[in-house]
N, C-alpha and C positions, 0 to 999 in steps of 0.2 A: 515393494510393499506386499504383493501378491504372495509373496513368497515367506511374509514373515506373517506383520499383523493381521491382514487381509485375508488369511488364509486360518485366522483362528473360531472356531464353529461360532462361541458368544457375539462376534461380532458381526461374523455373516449371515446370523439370524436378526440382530440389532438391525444390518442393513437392509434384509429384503423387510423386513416390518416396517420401515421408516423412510427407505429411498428409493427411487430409481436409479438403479445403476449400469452406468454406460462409461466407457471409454474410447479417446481418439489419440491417434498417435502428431506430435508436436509438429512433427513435417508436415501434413495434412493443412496445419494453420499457417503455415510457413514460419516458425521459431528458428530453425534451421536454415540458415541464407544459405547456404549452397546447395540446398536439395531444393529449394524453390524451382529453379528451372526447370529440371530434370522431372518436378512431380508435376508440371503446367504441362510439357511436353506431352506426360504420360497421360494425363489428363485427353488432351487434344487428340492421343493418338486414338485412345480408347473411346473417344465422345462421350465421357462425363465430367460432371461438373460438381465444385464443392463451395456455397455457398458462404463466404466467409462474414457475410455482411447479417445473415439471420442472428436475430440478438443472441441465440447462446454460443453461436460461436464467436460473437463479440465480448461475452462475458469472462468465457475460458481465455482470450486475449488477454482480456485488464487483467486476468488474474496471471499470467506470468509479468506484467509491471508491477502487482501489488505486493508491498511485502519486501522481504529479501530477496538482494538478487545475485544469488550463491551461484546456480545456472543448476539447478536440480533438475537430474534427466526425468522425474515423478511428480505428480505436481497433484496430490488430491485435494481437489475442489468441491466443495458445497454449495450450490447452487441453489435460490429459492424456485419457487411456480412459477414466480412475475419476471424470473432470472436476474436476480441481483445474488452475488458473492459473498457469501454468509460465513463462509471461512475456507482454510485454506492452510496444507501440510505439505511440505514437499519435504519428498524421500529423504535427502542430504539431511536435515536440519533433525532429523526423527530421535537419532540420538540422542542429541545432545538437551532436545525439548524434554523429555524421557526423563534424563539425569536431572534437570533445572526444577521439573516436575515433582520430583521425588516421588513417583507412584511406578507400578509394574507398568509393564509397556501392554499390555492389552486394556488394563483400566486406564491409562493415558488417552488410549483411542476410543476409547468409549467415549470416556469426559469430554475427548474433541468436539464427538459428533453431536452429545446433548446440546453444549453448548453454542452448537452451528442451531439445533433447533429451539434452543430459548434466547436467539437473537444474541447473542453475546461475542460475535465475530472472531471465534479463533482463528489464530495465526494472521490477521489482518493490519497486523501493528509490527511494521518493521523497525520499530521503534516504540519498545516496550520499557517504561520507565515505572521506577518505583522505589519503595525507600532504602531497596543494595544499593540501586543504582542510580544516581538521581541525573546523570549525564549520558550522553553515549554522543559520538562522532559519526556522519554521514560523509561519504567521498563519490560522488555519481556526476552525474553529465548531463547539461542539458542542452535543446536544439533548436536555432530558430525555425519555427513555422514554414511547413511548404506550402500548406495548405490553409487558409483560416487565418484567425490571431492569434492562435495559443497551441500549442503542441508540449503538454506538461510530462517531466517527468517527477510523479507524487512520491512523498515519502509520507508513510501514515504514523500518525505520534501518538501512542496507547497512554494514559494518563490515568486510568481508571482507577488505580491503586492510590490516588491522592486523594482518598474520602473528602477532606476537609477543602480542599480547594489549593489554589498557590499562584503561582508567574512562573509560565512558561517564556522562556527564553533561548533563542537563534542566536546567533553569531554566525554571517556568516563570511566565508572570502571567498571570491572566482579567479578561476584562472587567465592564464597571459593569453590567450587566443583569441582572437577577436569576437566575438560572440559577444553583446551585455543582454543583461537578462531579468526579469521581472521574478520578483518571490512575491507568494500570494498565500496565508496562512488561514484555510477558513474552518466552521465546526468539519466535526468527521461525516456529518448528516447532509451536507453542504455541496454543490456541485461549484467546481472551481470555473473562475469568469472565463465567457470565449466571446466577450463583444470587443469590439477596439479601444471601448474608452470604460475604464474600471473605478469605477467613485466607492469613496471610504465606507459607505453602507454595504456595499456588495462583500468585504473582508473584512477580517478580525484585526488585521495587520497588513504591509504591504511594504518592499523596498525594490526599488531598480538602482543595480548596479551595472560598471563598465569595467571593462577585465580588468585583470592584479586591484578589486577593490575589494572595502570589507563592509559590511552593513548586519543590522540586527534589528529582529522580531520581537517583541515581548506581545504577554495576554495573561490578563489575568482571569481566572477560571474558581471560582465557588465550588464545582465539584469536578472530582476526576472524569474523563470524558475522553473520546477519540476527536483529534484535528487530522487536516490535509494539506502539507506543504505541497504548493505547485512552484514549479520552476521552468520557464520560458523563454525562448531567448528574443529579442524586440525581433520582430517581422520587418521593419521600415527602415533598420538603420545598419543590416549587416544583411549578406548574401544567405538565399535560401538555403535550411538546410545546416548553416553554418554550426558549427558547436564548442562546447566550451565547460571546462571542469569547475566544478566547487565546491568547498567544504565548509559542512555546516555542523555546528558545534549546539545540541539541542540539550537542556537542563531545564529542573522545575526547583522551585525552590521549595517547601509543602507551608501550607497556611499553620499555625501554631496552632494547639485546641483553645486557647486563650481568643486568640483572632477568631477562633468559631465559634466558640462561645459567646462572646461582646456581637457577633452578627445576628446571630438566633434574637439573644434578647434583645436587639434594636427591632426587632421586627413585630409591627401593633398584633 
């Protein structure tokens, strides 16, 4: 990116007016399992230390789980003051968001970065639906808990494109490995359960499966919006750690303007 968009003046003036900008290389957090050793080592030989538990380097974390997970060697992150993930562009996808776009690639990035700063979460929807596309397929992994009750891996559902509202709808199957696993579908504003015991108010939806099984989400939603699929594998009933595939088949169906209409006017 340094070497393309990053590198163009309108944008490097956008950014020092608007950001702080820093970078860290992904070994540093350990993204890279084989250089973890070797950089603890280097670490130890040299006597310093890299705080991985200060919340922004907890942030830059969730943000290679968020989103797609293509394995982009780039991964730019917008980060707020209070350090929450405001959005998020990794090199690999730049292309093609570019083309999908329909805009030059320096006004792309521009339009990124505004809309990191009017709250609007780019690239935070690994799962972007809308009236091309009203479906897309999910294939990922999830693991029982080593630590805790819950060890999620999220899939975020951008709905925002459904002004009128609709029914979101999961399908989903897991795979043959022994692992079962809880799905938890809450707002995108929402932090996914980590007590032991999860009652109906706490999610929007909920299904626990047991491997080779299929289960399904529905929610119905008034206006387009961001959700957060979490997926977990039971803590108490399979070995720590254990894990296990599954594929979720995610669709909206969109509210008619008739349906929206008949709502408005039911309203005193």
């Amino acid at each position: 990116m340094r070497a393309g968009v990053l590198s163009n003046e309108q944008i490097i003036e956008f950014l020092n007016d608007n950001f702080i900008n820093t970078w860290v290389p992904n070994c540093e957090l350990g993204r890279i399992h084989s250089l973890r050793e070797p950089i603890a080592k280097r670490r130890e030989r040299e006597g310093k230390t890299f705080d991985t538990t200060h919340p922004l380097a907890q942030t830059i974390i969730k943000g290679w789980k968020t989103g797609s997970k293509k394995g982009s060697p780039v991964d730019c992150l917008v980060i707020s003051p209070t350090f929450e993930l405001i959005g998020r562009q990794p090199a690999n996808e730049l292309s093609e968001d570019i083309k999908y776009s329909r805009l030059r690639r320096v006004e792309y990035y521009l339009t990124f970065f505004k809309e990191a700063l009017e709250g609007k979460l780019p690239g935070l929807g690994n799962i972007i639906l809308n009236s091309d596309k009203y479906s897309q397929d999910v294939l990922d992994v999830f693991r029982s808990p080593v630590v805790g009750y819950a060890d999620y891996t999220v899939v975020i559902i951008d709905t925002r494109a459904f002004e009128n509202g609709g029914t979101l709808t999961i399908d989903i199957e897991t795979g043959r490995a022994d692992a079962d696993c809880y799905f938890y579908l809450v707002d995108g504003e929402d932090e996914l359960p980590t007590t032991e015991k999860v009652t109906k108010d706490m999610v929007l939806a909920r299904t626990w499966l047991e491997p080779d099984e299929t289960g399904q989400l529905t929610c119905r939603f008034e206006q387009g919006q961001f959700f957060k699929l979490g997926a977990t594998g039971c803590n108490y009933r399979t070995e720590k750690g254990s894990t296990n595939a599954f594929k979720a088949k995610i669709s909206v169906v969109e509210n008619s303007n008739e349906h929206f209409t008949k709502q408005n006017n039911a309203q005193p």
